[in-house]
C-alpha positions in Angstrom: 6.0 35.8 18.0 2.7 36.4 19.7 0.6 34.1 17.5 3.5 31.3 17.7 3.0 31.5 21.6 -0.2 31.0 21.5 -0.5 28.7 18.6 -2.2 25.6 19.3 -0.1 21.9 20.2 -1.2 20.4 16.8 0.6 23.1 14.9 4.0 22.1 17.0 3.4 18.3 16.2 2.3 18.5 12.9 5.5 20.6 12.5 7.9 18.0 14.2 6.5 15.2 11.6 7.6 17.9 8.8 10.7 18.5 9.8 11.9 14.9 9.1 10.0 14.9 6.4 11.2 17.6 4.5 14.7 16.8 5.5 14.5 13.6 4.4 13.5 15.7 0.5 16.3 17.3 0.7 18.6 14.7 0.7 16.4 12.8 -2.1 16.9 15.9 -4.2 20.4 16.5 -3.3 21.7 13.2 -3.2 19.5 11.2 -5.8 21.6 11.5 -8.8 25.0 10.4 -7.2 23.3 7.6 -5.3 21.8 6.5 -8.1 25.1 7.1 -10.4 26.7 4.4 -7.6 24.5 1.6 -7.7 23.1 1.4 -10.9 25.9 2.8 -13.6 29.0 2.0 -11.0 30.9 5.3 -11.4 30.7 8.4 -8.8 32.7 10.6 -11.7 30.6 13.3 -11.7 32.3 14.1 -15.6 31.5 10.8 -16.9 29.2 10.0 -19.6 27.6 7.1 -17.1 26.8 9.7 -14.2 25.3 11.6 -16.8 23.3 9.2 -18.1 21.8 8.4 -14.3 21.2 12.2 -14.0 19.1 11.7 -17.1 17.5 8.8 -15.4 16.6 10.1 -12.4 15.0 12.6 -14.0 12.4 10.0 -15.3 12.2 8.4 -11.3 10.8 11.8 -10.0 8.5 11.8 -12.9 7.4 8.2 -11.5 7.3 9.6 -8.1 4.7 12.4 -9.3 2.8 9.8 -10.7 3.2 7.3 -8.0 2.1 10.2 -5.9 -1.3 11.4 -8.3 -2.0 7.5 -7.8 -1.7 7.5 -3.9 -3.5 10.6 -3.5 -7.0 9.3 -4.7 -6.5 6.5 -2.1 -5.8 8.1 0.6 -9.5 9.5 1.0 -10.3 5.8 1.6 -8.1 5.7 5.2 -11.4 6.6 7.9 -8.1 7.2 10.3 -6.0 10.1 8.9 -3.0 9.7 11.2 -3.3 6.3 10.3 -2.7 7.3 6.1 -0.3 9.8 6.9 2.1 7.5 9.3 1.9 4.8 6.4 2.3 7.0 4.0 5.8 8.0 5.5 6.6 4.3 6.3 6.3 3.6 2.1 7.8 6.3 1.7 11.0 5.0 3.9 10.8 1.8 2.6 11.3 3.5 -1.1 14.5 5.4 0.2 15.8 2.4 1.5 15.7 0.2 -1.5 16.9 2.8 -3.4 20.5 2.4 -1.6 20.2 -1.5 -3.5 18.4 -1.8 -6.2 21.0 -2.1 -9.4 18.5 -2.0 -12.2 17.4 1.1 -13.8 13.7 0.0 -14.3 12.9 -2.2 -11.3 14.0 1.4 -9.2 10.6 2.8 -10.1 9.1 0.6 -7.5 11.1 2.8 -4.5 10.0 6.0 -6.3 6.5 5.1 -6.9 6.2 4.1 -2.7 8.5 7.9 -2.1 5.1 9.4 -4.2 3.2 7.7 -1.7 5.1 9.8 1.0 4.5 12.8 -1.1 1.1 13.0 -1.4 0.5 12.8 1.9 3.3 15.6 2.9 1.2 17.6 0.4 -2.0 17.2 1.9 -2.3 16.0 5.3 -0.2 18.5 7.7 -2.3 21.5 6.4 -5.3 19.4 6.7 -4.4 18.8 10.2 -3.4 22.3 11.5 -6.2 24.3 9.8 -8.8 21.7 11.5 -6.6 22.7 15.0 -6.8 26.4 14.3 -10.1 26.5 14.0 -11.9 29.6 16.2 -7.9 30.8 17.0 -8.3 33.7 14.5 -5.4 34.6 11.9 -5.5 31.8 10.1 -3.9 33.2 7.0 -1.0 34.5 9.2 -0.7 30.9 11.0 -0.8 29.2 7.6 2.5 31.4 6.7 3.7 31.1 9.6 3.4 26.9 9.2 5.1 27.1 5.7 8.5 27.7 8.1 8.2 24.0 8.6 8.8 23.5 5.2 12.3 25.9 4.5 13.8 25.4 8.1 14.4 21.7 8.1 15.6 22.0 5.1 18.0 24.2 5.7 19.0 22.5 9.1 19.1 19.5 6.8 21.5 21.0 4.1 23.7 22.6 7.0 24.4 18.8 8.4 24.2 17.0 5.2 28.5 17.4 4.4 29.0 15.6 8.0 25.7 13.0 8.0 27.4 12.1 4.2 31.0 11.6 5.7 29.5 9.5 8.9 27.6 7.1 6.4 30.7 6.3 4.0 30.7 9.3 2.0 28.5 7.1 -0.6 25.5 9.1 -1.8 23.6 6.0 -2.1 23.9 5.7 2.0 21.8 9.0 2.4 19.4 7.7 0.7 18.5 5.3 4.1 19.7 8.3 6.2 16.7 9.9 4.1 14.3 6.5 4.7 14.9 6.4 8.6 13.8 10.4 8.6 10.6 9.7 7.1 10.1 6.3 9.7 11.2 9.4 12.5 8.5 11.0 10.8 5.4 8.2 11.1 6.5 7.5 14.3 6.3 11.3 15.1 2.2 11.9 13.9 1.5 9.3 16.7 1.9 12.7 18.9 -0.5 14.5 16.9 -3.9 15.4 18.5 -6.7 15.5 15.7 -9.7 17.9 15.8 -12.3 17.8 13.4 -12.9 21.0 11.6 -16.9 20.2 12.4 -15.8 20.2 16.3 
């Protein structure tokens, strides 16, 4: 409790960018099969041979994701402003979610899961990147490292603990929380405009 109180701002804002982030994950990984189930084989039977075959598919999308994601990573060294790659990072990434909810062909959804990899990659590299940078000459920086991964397992369980009522606002269709998912991350871009960056060098 001590070292929270006296952590730095950047820890806090980096922090409000993950929760939306993170939630938005959630619902990708909760929701992805069923959404995908909707608009591409038509059936939300959960026993039918179709909605099995789209859990089989999706499969394959995260593998594009992880691949859109490798790709994204070796450009985002290019960006000379970081907030700048991380915000449209996240903005991709919303824009995959999005056209996830209406895209009806199996193959042409690797395109949303390729720009969701973009959001990845960034998530993976860039909050850390910012907080260690802001923690520099605080001390304990192993302790505020664990302390950050909290911004990783609380929105998502904040995020699971509202996902019942956010699915029955948007229609009960899975394939709807996959936008509720694309205006997180676009809460999230918006959000690292409040982040102050120091340079580790600083």
């Amino acid at each position: 409790l001590t070292l929270l109180k006296k952590a730095p701002a950047t820890f806090w804002r980096v922090g409000l960018v993950q929760f939306f982030c993170w939630a938005a994950m959630l619902y990708m990984w909760n929701y992805t099969t069923g959404a995908i189930a909707e608009t591409v084989w038509n059936t939300t039977d959960a026993a039918s041979p179709a909605f099995q075959e789209a859990g089989n598919w999706v499969g394959i999308l995260f593998a594009i994701q992880a691949i859109g994601s490798v790709a994204w990573a070796m450009v985002l060294p290019q960006f000379k402003n970081t907030k700048l790659a991380y915000s449209f990072s996240l903005i991709l990434g919303a824009a995959g979610f999005v056209l996830a909810a209406f895209i009806h062909n199996q193959y042409v959804m690797f395109i949303p899961f390729i720009l969701i990899g973009c959001a990845w990659a960034a998530m993976l590299a860039m909050p850390f990147t910012f907080v260690t940078n802001a923690l520099e000459g605080y001390g304990h920086m192993g302790a505020y490292l664990g302390l950050f991964n909290g911004t990783i397992c609380i929105p998502q369980i904040i995020a699971a603990a509202v996902g019942g009522l956010l699915l029955h606002m948007v229609g009960s269709e899975q394939s709807h929380m996959m936008i509720v998912a694309g205006v997180a991350l676009v809460l999230g871009a918006l959000s690292v405009t409040v982040i102050k960056e120091h340079r580790a060098s600083e």
